[in-house]
RODO-2510 file (C-alpha; in nm, 4 decimals, decimal comma):
residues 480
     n   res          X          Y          Z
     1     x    -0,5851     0,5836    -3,8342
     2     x    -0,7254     0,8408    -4,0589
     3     x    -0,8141     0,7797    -4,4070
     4     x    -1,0827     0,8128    -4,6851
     5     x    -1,4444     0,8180    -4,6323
     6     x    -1,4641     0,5617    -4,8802
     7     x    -1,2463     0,3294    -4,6632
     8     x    -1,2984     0,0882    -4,4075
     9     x    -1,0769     0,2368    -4,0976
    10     x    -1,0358     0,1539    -3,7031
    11     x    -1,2088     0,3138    -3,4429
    12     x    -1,0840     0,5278    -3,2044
    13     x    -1,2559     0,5197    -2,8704
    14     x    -1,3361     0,9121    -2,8867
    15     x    -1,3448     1,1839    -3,1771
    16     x    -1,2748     1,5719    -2,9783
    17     x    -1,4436     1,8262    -3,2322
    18     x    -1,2641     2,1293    -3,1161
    19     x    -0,9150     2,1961    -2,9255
    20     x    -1,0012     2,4829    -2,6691
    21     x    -0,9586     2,3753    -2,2881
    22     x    -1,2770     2,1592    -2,3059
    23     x    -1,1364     1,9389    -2,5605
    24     x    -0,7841     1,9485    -2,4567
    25     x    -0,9049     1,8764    -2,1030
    26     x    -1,1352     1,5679    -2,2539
    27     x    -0,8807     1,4521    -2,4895
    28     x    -0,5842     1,4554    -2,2020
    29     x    -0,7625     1,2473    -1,9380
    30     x    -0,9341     1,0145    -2,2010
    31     x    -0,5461     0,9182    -2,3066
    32     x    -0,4373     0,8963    -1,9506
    33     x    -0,7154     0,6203    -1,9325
    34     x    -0,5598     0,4310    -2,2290
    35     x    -0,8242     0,5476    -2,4798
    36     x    -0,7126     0,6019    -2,8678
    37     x    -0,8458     0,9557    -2,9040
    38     x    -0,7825     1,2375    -3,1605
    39     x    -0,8739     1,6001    -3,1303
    40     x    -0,9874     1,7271    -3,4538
    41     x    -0,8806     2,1433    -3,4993
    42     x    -1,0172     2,3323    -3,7818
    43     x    -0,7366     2,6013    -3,6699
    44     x    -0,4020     2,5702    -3,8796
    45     x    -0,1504     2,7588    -3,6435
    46     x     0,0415     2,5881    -3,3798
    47     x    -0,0935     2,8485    -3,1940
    48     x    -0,3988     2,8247    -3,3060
    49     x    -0,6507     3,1234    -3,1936
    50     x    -0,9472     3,0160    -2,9610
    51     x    -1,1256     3,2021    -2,7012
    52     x    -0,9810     2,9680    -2,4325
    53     x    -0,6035     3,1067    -2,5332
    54     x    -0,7601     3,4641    -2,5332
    55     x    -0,8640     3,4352    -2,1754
    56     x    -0,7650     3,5635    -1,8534
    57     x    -0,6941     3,2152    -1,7690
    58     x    -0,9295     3,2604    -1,4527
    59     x    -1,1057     2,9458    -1,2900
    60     x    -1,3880     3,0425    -1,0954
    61     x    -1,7597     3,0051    -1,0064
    62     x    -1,9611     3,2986    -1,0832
    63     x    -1,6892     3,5095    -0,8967
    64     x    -1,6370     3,2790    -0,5791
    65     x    -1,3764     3,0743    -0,5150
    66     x    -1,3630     2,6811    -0,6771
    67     x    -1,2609     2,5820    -0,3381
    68     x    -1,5999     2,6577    -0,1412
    69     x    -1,8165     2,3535    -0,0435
    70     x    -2,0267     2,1860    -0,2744
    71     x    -2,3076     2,3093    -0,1075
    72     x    -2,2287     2,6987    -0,1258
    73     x    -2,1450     2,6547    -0,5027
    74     x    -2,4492     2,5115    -0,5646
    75     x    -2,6452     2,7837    -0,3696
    76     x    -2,4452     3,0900    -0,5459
    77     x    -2,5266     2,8790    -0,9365
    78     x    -2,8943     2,8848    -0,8027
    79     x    -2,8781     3,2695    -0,6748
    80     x    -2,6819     3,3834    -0,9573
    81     x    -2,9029     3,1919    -1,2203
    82     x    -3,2281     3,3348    -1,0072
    83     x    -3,3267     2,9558    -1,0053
    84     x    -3,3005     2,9176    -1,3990
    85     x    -2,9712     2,6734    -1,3972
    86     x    -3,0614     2,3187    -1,4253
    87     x    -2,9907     2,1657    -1,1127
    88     x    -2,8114     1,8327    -1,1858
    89     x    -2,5855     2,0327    -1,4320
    90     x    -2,5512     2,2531    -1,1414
    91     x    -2,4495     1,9818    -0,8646
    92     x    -2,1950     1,8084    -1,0928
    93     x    -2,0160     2,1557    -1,1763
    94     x    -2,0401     2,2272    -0,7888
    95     x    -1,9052     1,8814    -0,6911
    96     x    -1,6345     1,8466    -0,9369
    97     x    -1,4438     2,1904    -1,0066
    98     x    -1,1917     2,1711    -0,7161
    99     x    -1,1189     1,7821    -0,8638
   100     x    -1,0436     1,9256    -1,2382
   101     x    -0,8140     2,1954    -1,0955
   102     x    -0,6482     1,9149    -0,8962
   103     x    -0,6222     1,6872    -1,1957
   104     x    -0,5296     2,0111    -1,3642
   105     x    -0,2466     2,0475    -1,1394
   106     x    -0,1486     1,6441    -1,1681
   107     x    -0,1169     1,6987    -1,5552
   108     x     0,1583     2,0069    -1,4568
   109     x    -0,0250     2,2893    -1,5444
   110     x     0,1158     2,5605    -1,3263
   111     x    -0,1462     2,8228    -1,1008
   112     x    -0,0582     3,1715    -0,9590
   113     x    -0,3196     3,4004    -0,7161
   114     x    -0,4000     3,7616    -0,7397
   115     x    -0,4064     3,8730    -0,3622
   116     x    -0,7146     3,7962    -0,1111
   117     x    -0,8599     3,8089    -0,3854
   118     x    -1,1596     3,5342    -0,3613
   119     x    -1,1977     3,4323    -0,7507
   120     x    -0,8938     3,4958    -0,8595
   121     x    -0,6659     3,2167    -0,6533
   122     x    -0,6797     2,9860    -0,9692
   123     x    -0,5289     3,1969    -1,2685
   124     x    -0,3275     3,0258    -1,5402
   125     x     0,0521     3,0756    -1,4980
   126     x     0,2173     3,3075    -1,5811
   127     x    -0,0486     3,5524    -1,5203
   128     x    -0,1794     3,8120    -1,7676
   129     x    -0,0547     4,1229    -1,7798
   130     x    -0,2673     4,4051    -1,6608
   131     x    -0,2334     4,6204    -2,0417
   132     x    -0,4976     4,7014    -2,2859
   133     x    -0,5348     4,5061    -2,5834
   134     x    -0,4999     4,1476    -2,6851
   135     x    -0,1856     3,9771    -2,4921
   136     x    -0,2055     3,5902    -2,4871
   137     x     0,1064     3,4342    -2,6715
   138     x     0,3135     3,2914    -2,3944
   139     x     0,0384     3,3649    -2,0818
   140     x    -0,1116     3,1290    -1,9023
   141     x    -0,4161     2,9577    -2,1032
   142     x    -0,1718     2,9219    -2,3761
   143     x     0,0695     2,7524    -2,1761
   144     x    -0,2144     2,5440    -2,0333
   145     x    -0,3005     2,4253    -2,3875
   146     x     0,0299     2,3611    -2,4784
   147     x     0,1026     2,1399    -2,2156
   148     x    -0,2166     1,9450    -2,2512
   149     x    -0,1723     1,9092    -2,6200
   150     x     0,1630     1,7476    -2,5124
   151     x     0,0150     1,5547    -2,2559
   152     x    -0,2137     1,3940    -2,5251
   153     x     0,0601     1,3090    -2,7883
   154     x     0,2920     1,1567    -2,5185
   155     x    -0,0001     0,9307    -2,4366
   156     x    -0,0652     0,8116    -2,8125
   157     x    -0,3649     1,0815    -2,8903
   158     x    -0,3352     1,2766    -3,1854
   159     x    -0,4219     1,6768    -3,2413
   160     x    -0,5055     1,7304    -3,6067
   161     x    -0,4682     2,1015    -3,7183
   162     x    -0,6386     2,2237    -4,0286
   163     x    -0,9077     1,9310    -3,9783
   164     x    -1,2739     2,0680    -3,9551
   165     x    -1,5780     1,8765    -3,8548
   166     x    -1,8443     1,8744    -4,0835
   167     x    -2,1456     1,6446    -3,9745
   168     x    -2,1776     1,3421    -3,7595
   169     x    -2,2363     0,9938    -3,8569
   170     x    -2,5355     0,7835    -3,7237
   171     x    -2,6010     0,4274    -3,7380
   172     x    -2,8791     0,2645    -3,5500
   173     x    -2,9927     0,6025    -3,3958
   174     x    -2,6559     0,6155    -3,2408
   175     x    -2,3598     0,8194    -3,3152
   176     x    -2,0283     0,6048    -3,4736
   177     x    -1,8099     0,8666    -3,6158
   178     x    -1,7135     1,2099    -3,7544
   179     x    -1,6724     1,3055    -4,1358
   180     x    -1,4207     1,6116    -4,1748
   181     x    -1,2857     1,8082    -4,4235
   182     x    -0,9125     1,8080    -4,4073
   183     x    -0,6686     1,9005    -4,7093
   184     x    -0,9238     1,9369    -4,9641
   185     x    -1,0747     1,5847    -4,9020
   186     x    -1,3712     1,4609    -4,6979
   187     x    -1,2230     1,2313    -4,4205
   188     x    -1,4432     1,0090    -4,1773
   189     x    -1,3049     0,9509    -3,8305
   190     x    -1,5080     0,6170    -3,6847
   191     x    -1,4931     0,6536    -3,3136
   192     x    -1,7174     0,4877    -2,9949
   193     x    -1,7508     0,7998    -2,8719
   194     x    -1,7643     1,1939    -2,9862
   195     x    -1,7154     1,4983    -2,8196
   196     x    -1,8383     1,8332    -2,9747
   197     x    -1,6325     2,1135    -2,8022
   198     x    -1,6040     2,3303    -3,0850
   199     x    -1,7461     2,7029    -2,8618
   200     x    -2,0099     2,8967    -2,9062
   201     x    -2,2021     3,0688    -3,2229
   202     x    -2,0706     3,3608    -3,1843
   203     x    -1,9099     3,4687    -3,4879
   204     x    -2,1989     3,2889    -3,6996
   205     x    -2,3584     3,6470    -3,8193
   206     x    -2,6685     3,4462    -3,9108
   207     x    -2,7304     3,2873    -3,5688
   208     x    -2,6705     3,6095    -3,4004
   209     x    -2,9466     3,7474    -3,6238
   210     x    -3,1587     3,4608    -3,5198
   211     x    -3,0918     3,4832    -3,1464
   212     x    -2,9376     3,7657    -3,0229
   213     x    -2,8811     4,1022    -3,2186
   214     x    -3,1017     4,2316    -3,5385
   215     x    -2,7738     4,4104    -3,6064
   216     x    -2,4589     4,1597    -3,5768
   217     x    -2,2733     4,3450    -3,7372
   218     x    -2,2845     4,6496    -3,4615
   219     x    -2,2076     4,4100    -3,2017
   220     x    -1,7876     4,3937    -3,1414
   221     x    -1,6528     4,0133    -3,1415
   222     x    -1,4309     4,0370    -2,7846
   223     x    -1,3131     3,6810    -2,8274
   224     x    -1,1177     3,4791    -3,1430
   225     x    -1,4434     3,4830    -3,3324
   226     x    -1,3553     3,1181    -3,4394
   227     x    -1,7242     2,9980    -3,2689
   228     x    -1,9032     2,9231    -3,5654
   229     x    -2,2005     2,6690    -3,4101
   230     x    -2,0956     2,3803    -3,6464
   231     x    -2,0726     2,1405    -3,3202
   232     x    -2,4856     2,2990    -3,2605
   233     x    -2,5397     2,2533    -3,6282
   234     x    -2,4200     1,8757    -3,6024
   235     x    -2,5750     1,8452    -3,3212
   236     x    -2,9433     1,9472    -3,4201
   237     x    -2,9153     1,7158    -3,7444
   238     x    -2,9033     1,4034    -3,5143
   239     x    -3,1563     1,5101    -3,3438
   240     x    -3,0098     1,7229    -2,9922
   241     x    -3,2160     1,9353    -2,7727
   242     x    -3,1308     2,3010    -2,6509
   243     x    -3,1220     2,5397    -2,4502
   244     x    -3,2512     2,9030    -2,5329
   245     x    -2,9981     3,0812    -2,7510
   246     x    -3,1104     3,4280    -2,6541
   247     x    -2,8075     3,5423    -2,4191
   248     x    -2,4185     3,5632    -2,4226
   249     x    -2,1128     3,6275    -2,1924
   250     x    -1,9272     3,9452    -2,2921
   251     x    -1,8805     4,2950    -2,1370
   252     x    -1,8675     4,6715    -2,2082
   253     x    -1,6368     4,7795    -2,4308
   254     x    -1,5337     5,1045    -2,6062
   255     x    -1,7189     5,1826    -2,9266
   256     x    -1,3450     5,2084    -3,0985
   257     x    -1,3267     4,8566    -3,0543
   258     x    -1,4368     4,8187    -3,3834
   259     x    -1,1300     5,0277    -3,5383
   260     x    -0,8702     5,0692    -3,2607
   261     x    -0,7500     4,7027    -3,1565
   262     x    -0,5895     4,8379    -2,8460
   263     x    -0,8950     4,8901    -2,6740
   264     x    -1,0257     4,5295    -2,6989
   265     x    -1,0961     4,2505    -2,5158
   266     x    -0,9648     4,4811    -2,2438
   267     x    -0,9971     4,7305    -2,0822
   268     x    -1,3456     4,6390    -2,0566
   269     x    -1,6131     4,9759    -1,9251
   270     x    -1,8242     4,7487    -1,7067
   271     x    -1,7149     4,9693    -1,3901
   272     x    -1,8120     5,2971    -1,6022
   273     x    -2,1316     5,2136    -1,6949
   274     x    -2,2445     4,9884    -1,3998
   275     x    -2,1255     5,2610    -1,1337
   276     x    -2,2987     5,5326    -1,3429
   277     x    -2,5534     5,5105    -1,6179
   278     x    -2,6119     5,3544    -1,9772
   279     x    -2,8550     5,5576    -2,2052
   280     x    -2,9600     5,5507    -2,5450
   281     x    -2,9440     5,8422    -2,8262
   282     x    -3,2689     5,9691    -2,7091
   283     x    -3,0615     6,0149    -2,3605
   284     x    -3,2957     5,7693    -2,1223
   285     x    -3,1475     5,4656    -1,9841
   286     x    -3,2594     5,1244    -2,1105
   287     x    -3,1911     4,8621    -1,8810
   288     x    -3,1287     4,7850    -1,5422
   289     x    -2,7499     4,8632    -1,4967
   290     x    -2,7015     4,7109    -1,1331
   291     x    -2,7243     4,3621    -1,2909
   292     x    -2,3884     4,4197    -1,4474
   293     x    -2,1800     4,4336    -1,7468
   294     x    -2,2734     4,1102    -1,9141
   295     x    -2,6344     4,1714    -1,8907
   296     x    -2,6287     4,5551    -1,9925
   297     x    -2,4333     4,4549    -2,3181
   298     x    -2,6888     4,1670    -2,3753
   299     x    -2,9367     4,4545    -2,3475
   300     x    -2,7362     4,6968    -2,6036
   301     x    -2,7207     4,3959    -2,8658
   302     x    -3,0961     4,4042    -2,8398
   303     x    -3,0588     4,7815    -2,9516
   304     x    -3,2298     4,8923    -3,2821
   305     x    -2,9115     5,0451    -3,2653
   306     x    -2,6049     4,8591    -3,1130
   307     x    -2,4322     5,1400    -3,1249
   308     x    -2,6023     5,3691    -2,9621
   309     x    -2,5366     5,3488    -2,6317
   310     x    -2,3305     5,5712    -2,4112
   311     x    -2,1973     5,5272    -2,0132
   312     x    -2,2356     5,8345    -1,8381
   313     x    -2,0755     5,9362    -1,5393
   314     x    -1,8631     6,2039    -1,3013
   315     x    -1,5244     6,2218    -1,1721
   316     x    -1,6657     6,0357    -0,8445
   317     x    -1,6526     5,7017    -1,0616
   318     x    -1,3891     5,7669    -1,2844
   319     x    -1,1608     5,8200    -0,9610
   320     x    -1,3174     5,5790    -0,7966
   321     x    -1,4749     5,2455    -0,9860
   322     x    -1,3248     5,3799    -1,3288
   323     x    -0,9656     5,3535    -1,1400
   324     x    -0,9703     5,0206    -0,9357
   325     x    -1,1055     4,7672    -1,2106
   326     x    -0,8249     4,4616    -1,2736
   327     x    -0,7378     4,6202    -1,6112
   328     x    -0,8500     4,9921    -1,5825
   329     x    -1,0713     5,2254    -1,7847
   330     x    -0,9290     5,5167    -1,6189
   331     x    -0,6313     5,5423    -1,7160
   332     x    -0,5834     5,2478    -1,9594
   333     x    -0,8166     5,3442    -2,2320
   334     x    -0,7227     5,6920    -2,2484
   335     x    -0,3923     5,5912    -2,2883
   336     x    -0,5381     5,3431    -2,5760
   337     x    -0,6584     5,5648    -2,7781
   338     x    -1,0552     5,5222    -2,6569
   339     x    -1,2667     5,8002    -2,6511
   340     x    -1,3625     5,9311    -2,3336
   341     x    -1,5581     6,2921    -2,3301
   342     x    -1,5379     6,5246    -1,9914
   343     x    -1,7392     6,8827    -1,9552
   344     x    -1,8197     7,0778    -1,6743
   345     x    -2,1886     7,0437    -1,7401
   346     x    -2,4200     6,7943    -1,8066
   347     x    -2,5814     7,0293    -2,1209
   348     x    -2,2499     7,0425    -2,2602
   349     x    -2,1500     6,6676    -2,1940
   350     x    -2,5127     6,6033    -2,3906
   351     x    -2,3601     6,8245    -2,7476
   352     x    -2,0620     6,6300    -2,7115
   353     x    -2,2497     6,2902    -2,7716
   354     x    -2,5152     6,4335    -2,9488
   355     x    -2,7797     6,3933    -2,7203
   356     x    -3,0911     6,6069    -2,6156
   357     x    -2,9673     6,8175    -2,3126
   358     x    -3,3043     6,8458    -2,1627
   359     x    -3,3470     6,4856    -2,1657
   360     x    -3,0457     6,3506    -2,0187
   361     x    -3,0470     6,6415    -1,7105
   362     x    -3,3814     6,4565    -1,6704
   363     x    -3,2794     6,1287    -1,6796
   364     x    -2,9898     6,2055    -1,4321
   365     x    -3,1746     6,3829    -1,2150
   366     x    -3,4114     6,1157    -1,1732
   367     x    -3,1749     5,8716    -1,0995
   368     x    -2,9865     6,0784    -0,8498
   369     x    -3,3302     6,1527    -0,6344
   370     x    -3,4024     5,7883    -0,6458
   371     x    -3,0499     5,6844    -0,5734
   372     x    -3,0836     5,9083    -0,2459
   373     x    -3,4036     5,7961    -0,1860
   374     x    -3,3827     5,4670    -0,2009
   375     x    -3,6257     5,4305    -0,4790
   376     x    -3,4338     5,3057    -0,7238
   377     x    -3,6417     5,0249    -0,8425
   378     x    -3,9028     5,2472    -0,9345
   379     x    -3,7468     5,3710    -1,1914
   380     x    -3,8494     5,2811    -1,4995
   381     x    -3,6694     5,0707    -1,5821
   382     x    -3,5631     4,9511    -1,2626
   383     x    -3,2387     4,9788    -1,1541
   384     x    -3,1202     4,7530    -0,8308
   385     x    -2,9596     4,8667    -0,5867
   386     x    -2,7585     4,5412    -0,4265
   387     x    -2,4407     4,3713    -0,5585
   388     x    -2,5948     4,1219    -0,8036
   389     x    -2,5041     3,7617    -0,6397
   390     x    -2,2349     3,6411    -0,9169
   391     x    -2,1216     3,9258    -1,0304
   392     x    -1,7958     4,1031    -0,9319
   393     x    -1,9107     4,3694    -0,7196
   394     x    -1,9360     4,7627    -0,8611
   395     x    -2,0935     5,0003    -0,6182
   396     x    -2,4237     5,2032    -0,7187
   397     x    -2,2938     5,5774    -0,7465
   398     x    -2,4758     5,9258    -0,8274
   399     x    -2,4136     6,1187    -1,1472
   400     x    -2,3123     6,4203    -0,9598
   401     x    -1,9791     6,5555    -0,9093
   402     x    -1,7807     6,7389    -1,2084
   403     x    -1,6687     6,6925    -1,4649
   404     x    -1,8955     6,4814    -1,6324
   405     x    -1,8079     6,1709    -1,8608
   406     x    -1,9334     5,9840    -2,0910
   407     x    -1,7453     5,7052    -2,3176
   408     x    -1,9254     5,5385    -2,6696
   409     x    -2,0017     5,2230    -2,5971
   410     x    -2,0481     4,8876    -2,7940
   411     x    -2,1879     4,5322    -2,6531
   412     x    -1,8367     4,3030    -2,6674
   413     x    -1,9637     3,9465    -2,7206
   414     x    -1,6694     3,6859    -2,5863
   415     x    -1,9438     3,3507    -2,6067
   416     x    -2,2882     3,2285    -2,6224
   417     x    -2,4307     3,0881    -2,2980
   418     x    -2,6808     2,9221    -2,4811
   419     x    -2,6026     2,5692    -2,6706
   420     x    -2,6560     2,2178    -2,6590
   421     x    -2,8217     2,0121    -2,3270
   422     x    -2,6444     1,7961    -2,2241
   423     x    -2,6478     1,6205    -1,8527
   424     x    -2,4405     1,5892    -1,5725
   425     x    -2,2179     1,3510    -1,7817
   426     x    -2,2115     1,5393    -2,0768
   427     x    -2,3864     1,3129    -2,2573
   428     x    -2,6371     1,4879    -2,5604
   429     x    -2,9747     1,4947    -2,4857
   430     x    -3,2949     1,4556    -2,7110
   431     x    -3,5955     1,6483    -2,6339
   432     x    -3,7484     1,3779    -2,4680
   433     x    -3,4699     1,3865    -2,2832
   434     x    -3,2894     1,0904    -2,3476
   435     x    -2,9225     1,0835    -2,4000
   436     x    -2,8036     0,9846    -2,7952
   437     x    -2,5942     0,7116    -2,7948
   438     x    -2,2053     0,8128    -2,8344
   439     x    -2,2563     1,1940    -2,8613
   440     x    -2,1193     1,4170    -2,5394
   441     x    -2,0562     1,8355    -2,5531
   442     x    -1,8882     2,0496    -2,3437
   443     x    -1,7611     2,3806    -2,3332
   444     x    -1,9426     2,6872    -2,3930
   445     x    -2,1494     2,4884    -2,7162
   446     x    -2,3236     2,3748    -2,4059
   447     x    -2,6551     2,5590    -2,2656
   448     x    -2,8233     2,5121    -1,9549
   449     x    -2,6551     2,5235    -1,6709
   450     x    -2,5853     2,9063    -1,6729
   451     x    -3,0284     2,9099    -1,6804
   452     x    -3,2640     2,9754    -1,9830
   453     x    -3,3555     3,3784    -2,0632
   454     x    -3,1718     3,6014    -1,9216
   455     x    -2,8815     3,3233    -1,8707
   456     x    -2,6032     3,4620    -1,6425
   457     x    -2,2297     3,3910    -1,7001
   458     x    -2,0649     3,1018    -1,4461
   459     x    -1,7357     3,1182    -1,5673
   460     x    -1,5695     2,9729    -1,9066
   461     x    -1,2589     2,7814    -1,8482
   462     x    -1,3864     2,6260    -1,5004
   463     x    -1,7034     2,4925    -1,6953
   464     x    -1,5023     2,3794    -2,0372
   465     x    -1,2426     2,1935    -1,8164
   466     x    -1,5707     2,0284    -1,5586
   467     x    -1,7212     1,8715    -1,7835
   468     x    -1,4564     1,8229    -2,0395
   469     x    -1,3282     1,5676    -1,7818
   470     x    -1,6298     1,4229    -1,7021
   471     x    -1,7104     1,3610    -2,0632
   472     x    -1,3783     1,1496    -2,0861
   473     x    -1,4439     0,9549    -1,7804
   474     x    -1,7753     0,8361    -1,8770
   475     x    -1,6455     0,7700    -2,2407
   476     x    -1,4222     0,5050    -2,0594
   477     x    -1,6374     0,3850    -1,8501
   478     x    -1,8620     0,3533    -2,2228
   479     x    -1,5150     0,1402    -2,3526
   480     x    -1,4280    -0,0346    -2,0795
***
């Protein structure tokens, strides 16, 4: 029952803030148990934009295969995380992933494979096509929301569109409800349990400021920009821990991002850069590009600049890397409309990007000697030299063979990776760390188990769905 704040109403036994695949997940299995739940959706659309429907609709574990023993999962969150994951967070989303994608699979949601390929034999039917640009109506994470949504309404739930939370209501140091705004009015939603699985913070300018980027502006939105960090707002008023807010999953992307839609989310220039080189306008490179995409475009946010920073590279990698990506650079964002500049010499690739020539024949030929060597990590800074563990392997390549490229570059931000703790039931935690009565998260509003600083990306959906199921199975265990 929903009604005025000013009226007495029924519980339900759970209150979803948000209806991406954490809460669609959460609100599906809580119904299947017989709970009265509702989903409140501050989106309006029936297809209502969320990063979860903008995905590739892949389910994996820091690119390994769901499937692996608990054990190995555990080990790769712990490698990938360099320790920095907390461990009971890491153990439950270990233990439980090939169970959601079973249940997943229960509730009819429909699974194709892309070759041997190890972390891609979960992807959301029908599969997304392999084109530039945004392409999501129809795929397979909106299918997979569509179905769940219907899953919920057959069971009794409700989905409210156009309904958006607004703080959280407390009595007794425990939380009894929701009050939302929703045609105008102020509408309170009692409940015994709530769920906040609203996303990130990314699109909250202000928090980015705060956290992330001193220019937020400069830094491209590569998801639905619908993350707002109301559920963290709420969240903190009551009282909720959290992790460090400092780091985000997102990749490469082309600079025209920002005025050419075809060349965002994909095809992303992680291979470009990663391969080759990243530098700055002064033409040095600023960060260690062997950890991968998400971290070097967590490193250009941190830019005085944003957008200052260019890949560099040579027909080697643009052949070779720049060709063989899922969705790729080479010769997708040509094709797009991206910029990518090519010269027969490093001095004149330098005037076309406006660098100093000196200074980037420098910084080239240090890193080829050192590349040859085997000195990279020397360099300053440091560049490794391995496949990162949980990343999606890009070989290390010289800057040597003509023509040379380079292609504008911005830092894409999909979600923060920092959030709310929570434990291994989803249950909100305190700073004493001491769960608040009737308050769960899930989703990428979460922090914590992808590790503090320098937080390293897990994978989305797999996480949302994890522990957007095991939020609704302790919520009935709470009822029952």
């Amino acid at each position: 029952m929903v009604v005025t704040s000013n009226m007495s109403v029924d519980k339900y036994d759970a209150v979803v803030i948000g209806g991406g695949i954490a809460g669609l997940t959460a609100a599906a299995r809580a119904a299947q148990g017989g709970l009265r739940v509702v989903v409140l959706e501050r989106g309006t659309a029936d297809q209502y934009a969320c990063n979860s429907r903008y995905s590739g609709g892949i389910l994996h574990i820091a690119f390994h295969n769901i499937r692996e023993p608990e054990a190995a999962l555990v080990e790769v969150i712990e490698t990938a995380t360099r320790g920095k994951a907390d461990p009971q967070l890491a153990k439950a989303f270990a233990a439980n992933a090939a169970r959601t994608v079973d249940w997943l699979c229960a509730e009819g949601v429909q699974f194709t494979t892309v070759g041997n390929i190890a972390y891609q034999q979960w992807v959301f039917a029908p599969r997304r096509p392999l084109t530039p640009g945004l392409d999501w109506k129809d795929r397979g994470a909106d299918v997979t929301m569509r179905l769940l949504e219907r899953n919920i309404t057959q069971r009794g739930g409700e989905v409210l569109r156009g309904t958006a939370a607004n703080s959280l209501i407390v009595e007794n140091g425990r939380v009894v409800g929701v009050d939302a705004h929703r045609n105008g009015t102020t509408v309170r939603f009692d409940a015994r349990a709530v769920l906040i699985a609203d996303g990130g913070f990314q699109s909250n300018l202000e928090l980015l400021r705060e956290n992330i980027s001193s220019r937020p502006s400069k830094v491209m939105q590569r998801g639905a920009a619908t993350g707002v960090g109301d559920g963290l707002r709420m969240a903190r008023q009551v009282g909720a821990a959290t992790s460090e807010l400092t780091d985000f999953y997102g990749h490469l992307l082309s600079r025209d991002a920002f005025n050419n839609e075809l060349v965002w989310p994909y095809p992303q220039c992680d291979e470009l850069g990663v391969a080759g080189i990243v530098i700055n306008a002064r033409g040095e490179r600023f960060a260690d590009e062997g950890r991968g995409g998400v971290f070097v475009a967590n490193a250009i946010a941190r830019l005085d600049d944003p957008l200052s920073a260019v890949a560099v590279f040579d027909e080697q990698v643009w052949q070779g890397p720049g060709k063989n990506a899922r969705i790729p650079a080479n010769p997708l964002l040509v094709e797009a409309g991206g910029t990518v500049h090519s010269a027969p010499t490093l001095a004149a690739l330098a005037a076309l990007i406006g660098v100093p020539a000196i200074k980037l024949e420098k910084t080239i030929a240090e890193y080829n000697a050192a590349l040859a060597a085997g000195t990279l990590a020397e360099l300053n800074p440091a560049r490794s030299s391995k496949p990162i563990p949980g990343n999606a392997p890009i070989p290390t390549m010289p800057v040597s063979k003509a023509p040379y490229y380079a292609v504008p570059l911005c830092a894409g931000i999909t979600y923060t990776l920092g959030g709310i703790a929570t434990d291994a039931h989803a249950r909100v935690l305190r700073e004493s760390g001491e769960p608040i009565g009737g308050l769960y998260a899930a989703g990428s509003c979460t922090g914590g188990l992808e590790g503090r600083s320098g937080a390293h990306y897990l994978g989305g959906l797999i996480k949302a769905a994890v522990f957007g199921l095991l939020a609704a199975e302790h919520i009935a265990e709470l009822v029952k």
